[in-house]
PQR file of N, CA, C, O and H, with PARSE charges and radii, in Angstrom:
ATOM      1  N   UNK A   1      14.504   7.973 -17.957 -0.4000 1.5000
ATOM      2  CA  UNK A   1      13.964   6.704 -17.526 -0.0000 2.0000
ATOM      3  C   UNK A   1      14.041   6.554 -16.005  0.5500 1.7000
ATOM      4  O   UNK A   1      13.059   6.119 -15.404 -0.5500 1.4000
ATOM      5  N   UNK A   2      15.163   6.895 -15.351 -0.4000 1.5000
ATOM      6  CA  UNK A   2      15.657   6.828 -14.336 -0.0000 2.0000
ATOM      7  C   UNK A   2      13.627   8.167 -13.196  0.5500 1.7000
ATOM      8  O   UNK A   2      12.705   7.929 -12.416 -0.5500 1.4000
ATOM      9  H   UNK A   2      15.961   7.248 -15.840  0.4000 1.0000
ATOM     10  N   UNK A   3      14.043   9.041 -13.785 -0.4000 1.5000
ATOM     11  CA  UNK A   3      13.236   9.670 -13.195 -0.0000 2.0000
ATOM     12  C   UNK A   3      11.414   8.838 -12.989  0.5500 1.7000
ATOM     13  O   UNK A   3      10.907   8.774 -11.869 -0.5500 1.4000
ATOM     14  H   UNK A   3      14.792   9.235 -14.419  0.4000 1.0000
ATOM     15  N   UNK A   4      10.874   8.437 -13.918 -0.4000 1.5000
ATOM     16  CA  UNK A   4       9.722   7.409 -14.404 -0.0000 2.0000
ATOM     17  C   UNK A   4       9.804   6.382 -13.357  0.5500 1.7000
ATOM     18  O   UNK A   4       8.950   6.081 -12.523 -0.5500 1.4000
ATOM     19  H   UNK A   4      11.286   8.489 -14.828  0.4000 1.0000
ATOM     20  N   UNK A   5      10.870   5.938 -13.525 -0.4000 1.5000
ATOM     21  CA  UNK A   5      10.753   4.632 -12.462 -0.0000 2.0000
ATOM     22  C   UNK A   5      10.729   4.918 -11.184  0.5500 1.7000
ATOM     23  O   UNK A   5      10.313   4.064 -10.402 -0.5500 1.4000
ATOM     24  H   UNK A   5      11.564   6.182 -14.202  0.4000 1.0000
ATOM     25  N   UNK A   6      11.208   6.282 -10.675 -0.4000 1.5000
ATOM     26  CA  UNK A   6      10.967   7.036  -9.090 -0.0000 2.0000
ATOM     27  C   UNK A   6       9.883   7.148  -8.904  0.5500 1.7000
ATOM     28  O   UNK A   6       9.310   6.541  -7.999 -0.5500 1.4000
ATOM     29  H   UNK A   6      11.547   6.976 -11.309  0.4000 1.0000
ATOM     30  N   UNK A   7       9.326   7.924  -9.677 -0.4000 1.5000
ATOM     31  CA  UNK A   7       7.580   8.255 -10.270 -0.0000 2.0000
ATOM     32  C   UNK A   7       7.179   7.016  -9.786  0.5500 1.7000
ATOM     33  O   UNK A   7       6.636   7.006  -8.681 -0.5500 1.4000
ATOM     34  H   UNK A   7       9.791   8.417 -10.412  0.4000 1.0000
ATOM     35  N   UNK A   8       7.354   5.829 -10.460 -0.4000 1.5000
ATOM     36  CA  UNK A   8       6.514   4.824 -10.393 -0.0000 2.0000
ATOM     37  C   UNK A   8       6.514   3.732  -9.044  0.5500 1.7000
ATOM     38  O   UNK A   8       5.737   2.784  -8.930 -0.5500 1.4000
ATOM     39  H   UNK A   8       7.795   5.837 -11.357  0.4000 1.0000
ATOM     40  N   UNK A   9       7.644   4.137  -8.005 -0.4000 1.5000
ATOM     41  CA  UNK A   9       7.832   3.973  -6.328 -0.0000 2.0000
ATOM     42  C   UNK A   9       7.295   5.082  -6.155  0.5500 1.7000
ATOM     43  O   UNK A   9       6.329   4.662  -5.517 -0.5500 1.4000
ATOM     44  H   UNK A   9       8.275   4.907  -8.097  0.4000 1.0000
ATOM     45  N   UNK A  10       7.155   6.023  -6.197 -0.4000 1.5000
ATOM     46  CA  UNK A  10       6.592   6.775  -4.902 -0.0000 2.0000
ATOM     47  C   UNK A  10       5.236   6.450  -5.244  0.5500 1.7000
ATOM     48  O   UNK A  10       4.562   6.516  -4.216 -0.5500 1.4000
ATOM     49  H   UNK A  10       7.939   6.365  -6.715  0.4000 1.0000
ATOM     50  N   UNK A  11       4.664   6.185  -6.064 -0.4000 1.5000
ATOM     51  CA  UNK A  11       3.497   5.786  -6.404 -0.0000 2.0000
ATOM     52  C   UNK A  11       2.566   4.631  -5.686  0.5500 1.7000
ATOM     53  O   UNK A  11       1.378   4.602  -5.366 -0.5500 1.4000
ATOM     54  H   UNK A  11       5.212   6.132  -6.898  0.4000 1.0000
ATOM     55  N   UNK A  12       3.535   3.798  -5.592 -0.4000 1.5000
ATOM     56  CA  UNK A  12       3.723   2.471  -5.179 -0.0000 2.0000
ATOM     57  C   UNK A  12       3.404   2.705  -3.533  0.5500 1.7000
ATOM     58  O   UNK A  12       2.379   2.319  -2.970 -0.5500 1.4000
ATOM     59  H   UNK A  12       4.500   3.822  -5.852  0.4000 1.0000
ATOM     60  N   UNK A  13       4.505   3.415  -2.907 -0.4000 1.5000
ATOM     61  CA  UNK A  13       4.417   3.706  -1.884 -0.0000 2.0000
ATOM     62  C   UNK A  13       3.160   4.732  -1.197  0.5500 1.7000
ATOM     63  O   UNK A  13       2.701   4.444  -0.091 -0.5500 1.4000
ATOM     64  H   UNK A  13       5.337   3.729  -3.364  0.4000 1.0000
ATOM     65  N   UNK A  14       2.729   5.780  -1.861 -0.4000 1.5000
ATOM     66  CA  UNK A  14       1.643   6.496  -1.248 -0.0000 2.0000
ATOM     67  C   UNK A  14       0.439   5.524  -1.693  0.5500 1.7000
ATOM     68  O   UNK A  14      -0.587   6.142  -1.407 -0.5500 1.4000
ATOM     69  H   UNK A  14       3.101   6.013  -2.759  0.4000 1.0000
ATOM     70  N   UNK A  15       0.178   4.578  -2.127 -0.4000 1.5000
ATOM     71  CA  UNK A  15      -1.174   3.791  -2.690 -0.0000 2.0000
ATOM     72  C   UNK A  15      -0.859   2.696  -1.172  0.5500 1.7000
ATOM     73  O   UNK A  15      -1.806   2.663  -0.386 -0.5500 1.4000
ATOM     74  H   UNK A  15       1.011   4.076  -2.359  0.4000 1.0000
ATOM     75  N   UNK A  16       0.076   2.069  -0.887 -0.4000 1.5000
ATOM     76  CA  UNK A  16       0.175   1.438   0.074 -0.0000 2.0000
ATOM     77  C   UNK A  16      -0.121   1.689   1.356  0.5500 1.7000
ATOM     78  O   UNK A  16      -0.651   0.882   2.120 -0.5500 1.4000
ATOM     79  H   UNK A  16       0.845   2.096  -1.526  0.4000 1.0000
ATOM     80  N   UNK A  17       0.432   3.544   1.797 -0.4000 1.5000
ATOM     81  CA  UNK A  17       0.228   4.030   2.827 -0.0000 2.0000
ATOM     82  C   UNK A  17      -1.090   4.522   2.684  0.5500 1.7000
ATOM     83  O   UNK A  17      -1.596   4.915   3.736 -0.5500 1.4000
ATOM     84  H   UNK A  17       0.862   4.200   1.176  0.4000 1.0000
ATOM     85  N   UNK A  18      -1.956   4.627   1.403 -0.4000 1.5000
ATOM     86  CA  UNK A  18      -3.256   5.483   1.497 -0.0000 2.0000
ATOM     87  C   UNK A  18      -4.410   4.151   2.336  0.5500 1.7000
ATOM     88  O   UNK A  18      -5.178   4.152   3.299 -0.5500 1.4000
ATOM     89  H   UNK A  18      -1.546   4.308   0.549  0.4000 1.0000
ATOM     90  N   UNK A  19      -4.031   3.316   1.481 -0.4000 1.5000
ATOM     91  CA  UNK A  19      -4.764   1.985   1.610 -0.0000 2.0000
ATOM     92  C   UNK A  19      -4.660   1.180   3.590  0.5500 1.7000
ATOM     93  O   UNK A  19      -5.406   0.305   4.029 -0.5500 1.4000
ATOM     94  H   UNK A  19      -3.408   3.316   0.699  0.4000 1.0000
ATOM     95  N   UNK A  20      -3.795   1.704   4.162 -0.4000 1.5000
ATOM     96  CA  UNK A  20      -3.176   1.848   5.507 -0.0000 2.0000
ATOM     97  C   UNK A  20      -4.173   3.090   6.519  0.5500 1.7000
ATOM     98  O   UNK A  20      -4.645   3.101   7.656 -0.5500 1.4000
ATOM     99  H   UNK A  20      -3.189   2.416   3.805  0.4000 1.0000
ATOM    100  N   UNK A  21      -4.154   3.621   5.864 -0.4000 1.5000
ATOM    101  CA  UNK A  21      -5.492   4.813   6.237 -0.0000 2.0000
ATOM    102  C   UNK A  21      -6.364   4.382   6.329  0.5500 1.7000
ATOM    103  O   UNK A  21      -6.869   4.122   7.421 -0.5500 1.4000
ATOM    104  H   UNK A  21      -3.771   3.613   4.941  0.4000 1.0000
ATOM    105  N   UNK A  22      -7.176   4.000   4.602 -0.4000 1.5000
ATOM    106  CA  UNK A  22      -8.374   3.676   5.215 -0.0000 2.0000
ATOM    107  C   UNK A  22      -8.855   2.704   5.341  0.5500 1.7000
ATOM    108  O   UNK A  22      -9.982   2.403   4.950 -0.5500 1.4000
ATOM    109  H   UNK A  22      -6.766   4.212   3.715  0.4000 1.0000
ATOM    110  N   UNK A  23      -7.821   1.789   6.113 -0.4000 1.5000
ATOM    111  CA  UNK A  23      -8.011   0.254   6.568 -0.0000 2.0000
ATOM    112  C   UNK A  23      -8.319   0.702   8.131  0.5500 1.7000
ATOM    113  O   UNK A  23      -9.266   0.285   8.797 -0.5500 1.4000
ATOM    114  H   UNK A  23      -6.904   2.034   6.430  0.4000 1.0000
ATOM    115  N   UNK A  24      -7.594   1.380   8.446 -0.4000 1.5000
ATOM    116  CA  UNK A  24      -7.386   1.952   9.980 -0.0000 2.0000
ATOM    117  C   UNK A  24      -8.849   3.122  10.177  0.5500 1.7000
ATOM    118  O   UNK A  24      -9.281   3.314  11.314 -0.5500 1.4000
ATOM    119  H   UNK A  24      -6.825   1.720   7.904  0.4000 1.0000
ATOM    120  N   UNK A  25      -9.263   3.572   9.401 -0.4000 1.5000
ATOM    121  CA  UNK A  25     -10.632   4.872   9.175 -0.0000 2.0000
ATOM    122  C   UNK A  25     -11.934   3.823   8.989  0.5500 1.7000
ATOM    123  O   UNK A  25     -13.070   4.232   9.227 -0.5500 1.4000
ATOM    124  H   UNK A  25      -8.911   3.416   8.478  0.4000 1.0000
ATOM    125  N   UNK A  26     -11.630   2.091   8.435 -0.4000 1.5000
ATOM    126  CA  UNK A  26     -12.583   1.082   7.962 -0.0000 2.0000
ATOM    127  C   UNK A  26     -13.232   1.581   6.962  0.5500 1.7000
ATOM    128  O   UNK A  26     -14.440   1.357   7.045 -0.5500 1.4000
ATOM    129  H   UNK A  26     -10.707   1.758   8.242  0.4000 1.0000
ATOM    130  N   UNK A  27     -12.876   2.244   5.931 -0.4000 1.5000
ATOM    131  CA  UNK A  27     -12.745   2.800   4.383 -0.0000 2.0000
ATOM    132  C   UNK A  27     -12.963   2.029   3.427  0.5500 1.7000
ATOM    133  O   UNK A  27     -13.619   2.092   2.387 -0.5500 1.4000
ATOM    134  H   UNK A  27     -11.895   2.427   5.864  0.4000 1.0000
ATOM    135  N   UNK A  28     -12.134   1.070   4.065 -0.4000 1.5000
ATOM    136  CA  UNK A  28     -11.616   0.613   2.498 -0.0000 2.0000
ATOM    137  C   UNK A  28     -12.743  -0.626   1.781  0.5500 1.7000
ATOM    138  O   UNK A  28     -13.416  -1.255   2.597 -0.5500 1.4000
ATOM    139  H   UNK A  28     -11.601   1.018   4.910  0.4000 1.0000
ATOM    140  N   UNK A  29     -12.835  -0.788   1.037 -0.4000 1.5000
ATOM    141  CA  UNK A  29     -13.426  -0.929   0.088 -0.0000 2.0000
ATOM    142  C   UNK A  29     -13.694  -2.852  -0.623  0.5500 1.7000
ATOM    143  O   UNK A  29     -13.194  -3.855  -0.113 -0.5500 1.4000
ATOM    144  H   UNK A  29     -12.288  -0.277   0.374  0.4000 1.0000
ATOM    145  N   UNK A  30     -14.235  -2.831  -1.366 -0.4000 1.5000
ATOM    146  CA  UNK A  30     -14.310  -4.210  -1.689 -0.0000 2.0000
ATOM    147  C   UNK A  30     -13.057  -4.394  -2.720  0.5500 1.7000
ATOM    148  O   UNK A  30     -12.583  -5.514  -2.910 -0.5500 1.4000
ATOM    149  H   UNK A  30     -14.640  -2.017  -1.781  0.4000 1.0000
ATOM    150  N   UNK A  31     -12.526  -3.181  -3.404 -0.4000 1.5000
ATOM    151  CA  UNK A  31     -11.303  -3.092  -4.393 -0.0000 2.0000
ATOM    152  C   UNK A  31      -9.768  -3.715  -3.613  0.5500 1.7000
ATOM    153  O   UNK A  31      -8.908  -4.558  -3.868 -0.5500 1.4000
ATOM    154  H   UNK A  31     -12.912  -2.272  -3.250  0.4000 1.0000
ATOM    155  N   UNK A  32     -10.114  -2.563  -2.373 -0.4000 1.5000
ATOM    156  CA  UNK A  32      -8.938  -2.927  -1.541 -0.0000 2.0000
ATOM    157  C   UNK A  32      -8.636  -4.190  -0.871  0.5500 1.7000
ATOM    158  O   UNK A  32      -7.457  -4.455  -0.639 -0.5500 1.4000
ATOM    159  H   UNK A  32     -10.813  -1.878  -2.165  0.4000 1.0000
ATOM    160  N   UNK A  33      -9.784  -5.191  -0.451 -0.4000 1.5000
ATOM    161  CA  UNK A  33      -9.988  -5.761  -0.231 -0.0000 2.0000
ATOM    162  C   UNK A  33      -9.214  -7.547  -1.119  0.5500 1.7000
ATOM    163  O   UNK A  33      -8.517  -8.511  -0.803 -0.5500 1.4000
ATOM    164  H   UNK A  33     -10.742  -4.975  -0.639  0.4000 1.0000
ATOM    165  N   UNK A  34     -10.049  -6.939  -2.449 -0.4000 1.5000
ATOM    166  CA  UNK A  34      -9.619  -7.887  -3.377 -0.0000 2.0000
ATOM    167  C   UNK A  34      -8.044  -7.935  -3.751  0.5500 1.7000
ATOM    168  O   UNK A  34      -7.316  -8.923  -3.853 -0.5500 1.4000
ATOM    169  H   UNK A  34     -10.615  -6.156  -2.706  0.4000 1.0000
ATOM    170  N   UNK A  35      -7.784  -6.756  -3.900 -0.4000 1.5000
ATOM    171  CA  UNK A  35      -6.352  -6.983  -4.294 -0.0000 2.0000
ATOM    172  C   UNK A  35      -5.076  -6.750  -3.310  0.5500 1.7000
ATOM    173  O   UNK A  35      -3.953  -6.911  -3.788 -0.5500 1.4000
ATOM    174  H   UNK A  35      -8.375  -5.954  -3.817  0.4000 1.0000
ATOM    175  N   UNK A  36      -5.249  -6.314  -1.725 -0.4000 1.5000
ATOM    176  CA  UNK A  36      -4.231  -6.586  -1.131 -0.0000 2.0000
ATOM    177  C   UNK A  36      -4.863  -7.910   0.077  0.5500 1.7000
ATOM    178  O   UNK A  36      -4.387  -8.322   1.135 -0.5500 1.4000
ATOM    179  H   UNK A  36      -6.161  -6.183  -1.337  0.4000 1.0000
ATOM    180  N   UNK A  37      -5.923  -8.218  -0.565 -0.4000 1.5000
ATOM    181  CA  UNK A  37      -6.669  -9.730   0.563 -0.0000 2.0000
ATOM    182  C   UNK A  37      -6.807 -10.000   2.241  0.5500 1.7000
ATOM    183  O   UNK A  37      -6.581 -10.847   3.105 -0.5500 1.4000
ATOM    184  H   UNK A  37      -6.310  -7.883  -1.424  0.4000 1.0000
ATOM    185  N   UNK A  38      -7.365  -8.594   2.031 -0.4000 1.5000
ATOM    186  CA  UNK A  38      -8.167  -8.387   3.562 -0.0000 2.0000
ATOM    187  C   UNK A  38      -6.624  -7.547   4.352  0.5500 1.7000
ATOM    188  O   UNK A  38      -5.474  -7.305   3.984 -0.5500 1.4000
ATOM    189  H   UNK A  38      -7.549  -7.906   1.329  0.4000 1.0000
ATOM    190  N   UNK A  39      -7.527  -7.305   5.713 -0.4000 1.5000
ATOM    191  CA  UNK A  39      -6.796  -6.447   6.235 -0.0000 2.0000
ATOM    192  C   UNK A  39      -5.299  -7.032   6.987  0.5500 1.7000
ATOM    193  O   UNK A  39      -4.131  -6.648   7.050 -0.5500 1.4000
ATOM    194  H   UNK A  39      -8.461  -7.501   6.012  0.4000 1.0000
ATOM    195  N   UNK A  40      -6.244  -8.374   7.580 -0.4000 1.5000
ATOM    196  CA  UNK A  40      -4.643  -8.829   8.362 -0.0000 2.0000
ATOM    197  C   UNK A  40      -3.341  -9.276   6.985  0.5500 1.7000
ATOM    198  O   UNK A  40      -2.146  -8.979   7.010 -0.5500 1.4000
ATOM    199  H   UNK A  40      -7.192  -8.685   7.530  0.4000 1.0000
ATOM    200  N   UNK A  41      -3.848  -9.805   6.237 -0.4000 1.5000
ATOM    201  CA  UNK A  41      -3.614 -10.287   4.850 -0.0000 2.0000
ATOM    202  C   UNK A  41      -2.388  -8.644   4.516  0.5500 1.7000
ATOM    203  O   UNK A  41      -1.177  -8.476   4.663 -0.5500 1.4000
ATOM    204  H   UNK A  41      -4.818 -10.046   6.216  0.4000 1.0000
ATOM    205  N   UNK A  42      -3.033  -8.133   4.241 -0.4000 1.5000
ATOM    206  CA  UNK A  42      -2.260  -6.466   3.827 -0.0000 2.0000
ATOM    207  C   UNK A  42      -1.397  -6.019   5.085  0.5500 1.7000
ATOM    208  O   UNK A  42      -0.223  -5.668   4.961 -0.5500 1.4000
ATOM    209  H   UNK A  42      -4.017  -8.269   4.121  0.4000 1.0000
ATOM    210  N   UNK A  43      -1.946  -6.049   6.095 -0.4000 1.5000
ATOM    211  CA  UNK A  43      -0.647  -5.455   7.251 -0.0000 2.0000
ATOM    212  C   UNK A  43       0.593  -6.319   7.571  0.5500 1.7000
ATOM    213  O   UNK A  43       1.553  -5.918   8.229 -0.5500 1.4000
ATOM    214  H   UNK A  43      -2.900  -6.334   6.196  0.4000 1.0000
ATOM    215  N   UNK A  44       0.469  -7.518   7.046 -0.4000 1.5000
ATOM    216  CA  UNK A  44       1.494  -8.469   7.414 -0.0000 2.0000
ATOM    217  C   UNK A  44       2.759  -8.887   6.527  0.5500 1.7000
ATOM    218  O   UNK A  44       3.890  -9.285   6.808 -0.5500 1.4000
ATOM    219  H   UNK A  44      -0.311  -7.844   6.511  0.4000 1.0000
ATOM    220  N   UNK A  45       2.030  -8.605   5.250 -0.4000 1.5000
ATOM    221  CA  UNK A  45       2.672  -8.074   3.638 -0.0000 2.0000
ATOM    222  C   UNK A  45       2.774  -7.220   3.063  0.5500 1.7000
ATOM    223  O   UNK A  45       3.886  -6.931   2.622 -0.5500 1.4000
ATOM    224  H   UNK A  45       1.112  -8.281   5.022  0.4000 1.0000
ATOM    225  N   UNK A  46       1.676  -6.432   2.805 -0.4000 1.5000
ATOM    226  CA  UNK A  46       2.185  -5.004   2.049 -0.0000 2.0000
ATOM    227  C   UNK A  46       2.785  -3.977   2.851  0.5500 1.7000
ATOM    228  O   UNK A  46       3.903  -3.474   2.738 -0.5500 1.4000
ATOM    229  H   UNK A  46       0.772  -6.667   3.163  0.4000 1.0000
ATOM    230  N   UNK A  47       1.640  -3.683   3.887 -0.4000 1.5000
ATOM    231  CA  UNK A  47       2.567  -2.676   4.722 -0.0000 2.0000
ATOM    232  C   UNK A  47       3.952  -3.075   5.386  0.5500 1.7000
ATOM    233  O   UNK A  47       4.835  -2.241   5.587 -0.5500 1.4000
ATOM    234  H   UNK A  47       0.731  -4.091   3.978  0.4000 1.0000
ATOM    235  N   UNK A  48       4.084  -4.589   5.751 -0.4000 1.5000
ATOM    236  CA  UNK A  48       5.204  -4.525   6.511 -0.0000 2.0000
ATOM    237  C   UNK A  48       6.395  -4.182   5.675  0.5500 1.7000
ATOM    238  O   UNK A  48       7.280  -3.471   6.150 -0.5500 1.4000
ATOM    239  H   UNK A  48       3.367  -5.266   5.588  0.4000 1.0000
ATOM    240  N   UNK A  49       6.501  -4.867   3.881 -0.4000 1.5000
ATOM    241  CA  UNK A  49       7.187  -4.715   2.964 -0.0000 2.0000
ATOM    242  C   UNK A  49       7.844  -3.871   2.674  0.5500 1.7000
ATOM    243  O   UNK A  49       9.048  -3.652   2.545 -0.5500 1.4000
ATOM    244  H   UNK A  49       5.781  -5.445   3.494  0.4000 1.0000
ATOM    245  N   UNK A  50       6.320  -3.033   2.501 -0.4000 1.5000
ATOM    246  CA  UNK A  50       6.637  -1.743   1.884 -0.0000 2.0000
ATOM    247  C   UNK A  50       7.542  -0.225   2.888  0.5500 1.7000
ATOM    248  O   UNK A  50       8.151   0.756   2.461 -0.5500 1.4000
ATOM    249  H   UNK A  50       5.341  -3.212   2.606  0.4000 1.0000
ATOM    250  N   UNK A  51       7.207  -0.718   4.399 -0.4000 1.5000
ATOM    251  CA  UNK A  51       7.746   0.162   5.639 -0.0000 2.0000
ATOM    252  C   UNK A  51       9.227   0.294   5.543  0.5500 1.7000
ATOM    253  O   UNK A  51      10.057   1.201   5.463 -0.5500 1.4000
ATOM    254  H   UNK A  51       6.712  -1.515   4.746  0.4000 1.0000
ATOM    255  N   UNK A  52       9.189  -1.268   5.596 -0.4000 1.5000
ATOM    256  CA  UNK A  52      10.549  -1.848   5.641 -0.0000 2.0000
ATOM    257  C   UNK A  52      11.452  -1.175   4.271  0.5500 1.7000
ATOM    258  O   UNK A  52      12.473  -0.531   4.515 -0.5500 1.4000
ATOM    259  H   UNK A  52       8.515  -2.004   5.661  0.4000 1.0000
ATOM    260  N   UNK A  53      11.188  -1.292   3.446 -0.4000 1.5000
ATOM    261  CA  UNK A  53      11.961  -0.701   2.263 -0.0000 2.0000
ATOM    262  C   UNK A  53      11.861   0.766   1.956  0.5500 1.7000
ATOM    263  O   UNK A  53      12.286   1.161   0.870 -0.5500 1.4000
ATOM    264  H   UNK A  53      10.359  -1.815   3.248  0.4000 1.0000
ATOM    265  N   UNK A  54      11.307   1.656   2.863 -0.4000 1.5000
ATOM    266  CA  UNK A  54      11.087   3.033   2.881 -0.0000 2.0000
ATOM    267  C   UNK A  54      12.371   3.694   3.069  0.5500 1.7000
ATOM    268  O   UNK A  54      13.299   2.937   3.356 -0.5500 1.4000
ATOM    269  H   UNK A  54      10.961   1.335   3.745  0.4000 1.0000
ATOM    270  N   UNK A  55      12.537   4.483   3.008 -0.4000 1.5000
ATOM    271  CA  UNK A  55      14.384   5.338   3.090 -0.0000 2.0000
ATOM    272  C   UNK A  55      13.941   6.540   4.131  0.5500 1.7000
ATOM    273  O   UNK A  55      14.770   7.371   4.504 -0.5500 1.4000
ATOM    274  H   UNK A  55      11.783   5.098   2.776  0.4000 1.0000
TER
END
């Protein structure tokens, strides 16, 4: 179980940093859009979140 739930952060984490790409490449998409709610919206919350809790 223990292993699954690692699986399921690093997961977490490369979808965050991919989505960081191609926000920065202007990629991203109407998907990305919708569900982390625009770009300043996502750099101020997801990425900062997710940086911050990186090891």
């Amino acid at each position: 179980m223990a292993d699954y739930r690692l699986e399921q952060v690093a997961d977490y984490f490369c979808t965050v940093e991919l989505a960081a790409v191609k926000s920065a490449a202007g990629e991203n998409g109407g998907t990305y859009d919708k569900f982390f709610g625009g770009a300043r919206a996502f750099k101020k919350s997801w990425l900062k979140q997710s940086r911050r809790k990186m090891v």
